[in-house]
C-alpha positions in Angstrom: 0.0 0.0 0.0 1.3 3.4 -1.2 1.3 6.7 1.3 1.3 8.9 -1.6 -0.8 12.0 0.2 -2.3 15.4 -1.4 -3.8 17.9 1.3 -7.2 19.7 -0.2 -8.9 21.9 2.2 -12.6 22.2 1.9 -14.9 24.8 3.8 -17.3 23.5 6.4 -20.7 25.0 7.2 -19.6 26.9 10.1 -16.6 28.1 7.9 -14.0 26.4 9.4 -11.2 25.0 7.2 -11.1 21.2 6.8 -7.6 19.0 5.8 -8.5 16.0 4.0 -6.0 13.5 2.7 -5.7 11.4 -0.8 -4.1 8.8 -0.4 -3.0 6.0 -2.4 -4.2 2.5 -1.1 -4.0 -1.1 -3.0 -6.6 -4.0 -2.4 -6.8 -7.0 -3.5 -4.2 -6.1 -6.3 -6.0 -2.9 -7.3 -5.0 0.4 -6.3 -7.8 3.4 -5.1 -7.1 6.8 -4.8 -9.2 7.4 -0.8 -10.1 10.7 0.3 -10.3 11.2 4.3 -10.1 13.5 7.0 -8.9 11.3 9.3 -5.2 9.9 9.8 -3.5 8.3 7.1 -2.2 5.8 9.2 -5.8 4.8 9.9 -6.7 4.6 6.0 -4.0 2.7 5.4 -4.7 0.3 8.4 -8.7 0.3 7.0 -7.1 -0.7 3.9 -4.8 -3.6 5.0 -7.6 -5.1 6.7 -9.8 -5.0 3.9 -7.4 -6.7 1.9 -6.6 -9.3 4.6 -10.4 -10.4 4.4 -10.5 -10.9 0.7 -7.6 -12.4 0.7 -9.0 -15.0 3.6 -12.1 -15.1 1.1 -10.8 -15.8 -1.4 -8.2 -18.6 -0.2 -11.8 -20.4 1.1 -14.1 -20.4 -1.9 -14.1 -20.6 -5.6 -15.1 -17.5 -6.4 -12.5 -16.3 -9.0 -14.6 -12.1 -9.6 -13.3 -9.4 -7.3 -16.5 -7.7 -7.0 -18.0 -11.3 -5.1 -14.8 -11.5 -3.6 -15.8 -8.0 -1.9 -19.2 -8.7 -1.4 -18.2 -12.1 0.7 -15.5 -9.9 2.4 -17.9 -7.3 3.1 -20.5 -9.5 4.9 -17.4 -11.0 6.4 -16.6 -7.5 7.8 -20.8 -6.7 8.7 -21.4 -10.0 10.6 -18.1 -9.0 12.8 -19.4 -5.8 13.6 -22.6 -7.4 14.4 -21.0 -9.2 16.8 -19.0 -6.4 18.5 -22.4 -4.4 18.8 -23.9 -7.3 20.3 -21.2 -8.2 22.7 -20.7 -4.5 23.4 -24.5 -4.1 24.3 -24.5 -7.4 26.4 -21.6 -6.1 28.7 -23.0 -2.5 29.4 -26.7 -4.3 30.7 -25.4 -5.6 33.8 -23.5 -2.5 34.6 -26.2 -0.1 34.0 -28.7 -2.5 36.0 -26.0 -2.4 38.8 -25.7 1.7 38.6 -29.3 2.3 38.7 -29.6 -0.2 42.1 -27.2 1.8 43.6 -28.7 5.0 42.6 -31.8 3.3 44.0 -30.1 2.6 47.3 -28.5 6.2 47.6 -31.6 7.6 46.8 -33.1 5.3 50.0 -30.4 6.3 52.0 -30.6 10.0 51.7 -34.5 10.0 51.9 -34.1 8.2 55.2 -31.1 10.5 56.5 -33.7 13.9 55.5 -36.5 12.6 57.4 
């Protein structure tokens, strides 16, 4: 993957000045010219991973076109993120339950103390 990188500045709606970056990123043997705003190093890093997963597609099926190839990849990439959100939703449940019985409690406590 290339870090080739061209600065263009566009104006925002509150007329502030904006950086974003081209830069030059190869996938799956193609190259793409990707404009951002964010870090280059996290393009690039978007970038590898893409090409990671349809590269692991493609070593797992017969599917020879790029474009199914990236469809695959990009369900690939979806049902992960499904999973994160899931997992991530799971995890904060208990904790809120937890923080709203202790707000409970202190809200017990400080009723009792006011009496």
């Amino acid at each position: 993957m290339s870090g080739k990188t061209t600065q263009h500045s566009a104006d925002s709606s509150d007329d502030a000045v904006k950086t974003s970056t081209t830069l030059q990123v190869e996938i799956f043997g193609s190259a793409y010219g990707v404009r951002s705003d964010r870090d280059p190093e996290h393009l690039l890093g978007l970038a590898a991973f893409v090409d990671e997963k349809m590269r692991e597609i493609a070593g797992k099926t017969v599917a020879v076109e790029t474009s199914r190839i990236a469809i695959l990849a990009a369900l690939n990439i979806a049902d992960e993120l499904a999973r994160e959100r899931e997992q991530k939703a799971a995890s904060v449940e208990p904790v809120a339950k937890k923080a709203n019985t202790l707000l409970d409690q202190l809200e017990d406590v400080l009723t009792d103390s006011g009496e």
